[in-house]
C-alpha positions in Angstrom: -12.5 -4.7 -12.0 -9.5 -7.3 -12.7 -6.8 -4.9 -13.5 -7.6 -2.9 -10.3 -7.0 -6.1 -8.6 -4.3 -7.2 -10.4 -2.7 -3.4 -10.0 -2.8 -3.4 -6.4 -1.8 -7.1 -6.0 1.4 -6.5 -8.0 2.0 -2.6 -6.0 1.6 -4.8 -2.7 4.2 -7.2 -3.8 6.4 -4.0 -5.1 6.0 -2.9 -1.1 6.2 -6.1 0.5 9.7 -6.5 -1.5 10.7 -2.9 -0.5 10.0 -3.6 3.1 12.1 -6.6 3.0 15.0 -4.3 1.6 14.6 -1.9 4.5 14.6 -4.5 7.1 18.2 -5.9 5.1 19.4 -2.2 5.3 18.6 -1.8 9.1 20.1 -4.9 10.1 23.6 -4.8 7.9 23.3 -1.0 9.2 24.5 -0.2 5.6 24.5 3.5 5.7 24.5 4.2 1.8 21.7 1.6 0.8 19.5 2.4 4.0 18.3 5.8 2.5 17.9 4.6 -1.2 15.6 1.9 0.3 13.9 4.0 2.3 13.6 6.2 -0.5 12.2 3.6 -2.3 10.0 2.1 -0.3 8.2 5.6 0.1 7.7 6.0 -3.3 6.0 2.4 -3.9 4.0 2.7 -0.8 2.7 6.2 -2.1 1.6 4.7 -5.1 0.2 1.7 -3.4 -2.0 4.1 -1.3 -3.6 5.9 -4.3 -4.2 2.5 -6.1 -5.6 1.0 -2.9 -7.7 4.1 -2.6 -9.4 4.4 -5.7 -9.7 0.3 -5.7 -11.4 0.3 -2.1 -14.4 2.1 -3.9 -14.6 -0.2 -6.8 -14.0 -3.7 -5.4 -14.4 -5.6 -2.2 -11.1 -7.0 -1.1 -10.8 -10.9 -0.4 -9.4 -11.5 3.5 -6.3 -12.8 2.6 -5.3 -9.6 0.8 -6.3 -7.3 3.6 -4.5 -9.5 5.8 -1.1 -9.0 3.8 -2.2 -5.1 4.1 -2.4 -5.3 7.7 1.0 -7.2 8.0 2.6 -4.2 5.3 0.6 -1.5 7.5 2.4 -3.3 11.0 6.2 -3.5 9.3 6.1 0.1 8.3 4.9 1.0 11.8 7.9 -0.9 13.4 10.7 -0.2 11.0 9.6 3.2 11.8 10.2 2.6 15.6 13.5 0.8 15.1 14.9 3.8 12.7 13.9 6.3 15.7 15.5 3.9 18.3 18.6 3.9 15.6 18.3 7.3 15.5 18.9 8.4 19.2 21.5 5.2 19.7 23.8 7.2 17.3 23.1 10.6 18.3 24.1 9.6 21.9 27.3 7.8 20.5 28.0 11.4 18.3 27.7 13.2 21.5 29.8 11.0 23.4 32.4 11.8 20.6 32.4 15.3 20.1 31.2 17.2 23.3 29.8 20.3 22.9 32.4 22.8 23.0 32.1 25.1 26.1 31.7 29.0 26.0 34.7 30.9 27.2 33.6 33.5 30.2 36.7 35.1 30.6 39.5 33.8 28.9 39.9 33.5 25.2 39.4 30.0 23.9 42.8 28.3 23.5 
């Protein structure tokens, strides 16, 4: 089935650019393009699961193509891992900012 192949060559190259746009996001730490990427990149890599999924039962994949599905499969896993390392780095530097306010006992709060 060419246009199977041809589908899920051109969705892996709409992911591999997505991922590239991420990767730009988290190192400008741009925080209004960040989430449209990420947006973004969910919504191609959705759709490059279903057409992967219905191609894997009608066509044998070369190696070279898997490969570049690994590689895709390894930067999600790792953007994922920086965003959570992001994550807690600013929700430490939020905390150092605004303490949590302490509960009056006995006094009213000034």
């Amino acid at each position: 089935m060419p246009d199977t192949r041809y589908t899920a060559e051109t969705l892996l190259l709409t992911v591999e650019q997505a991922l590239d746009v991420v990767d730009a996001g988290l190192l400008a730490a741009d925080p209004a393009e960040l989430p449209r990427a990420s947006n973004r990149l969910r919504d191609v890599t959705l759709a490059f699961s279903r057409a992967l999924e219905a191609a894997l039962s009608a066509e044998v994949f070369d190696h070279a193509f898997r490969r570049r599905v690994e590689a895709v499969a390894q930067r999600l896993a790792t953007q994922r891992q920086s965003i959570a390392r992001r994550n807690v780095g600013v929700e430490r530097a939020l905390a150092s900012i605004f303490r949590a306010p302490v509960d009056a006992t006995y006094a009213r709060p000034a």
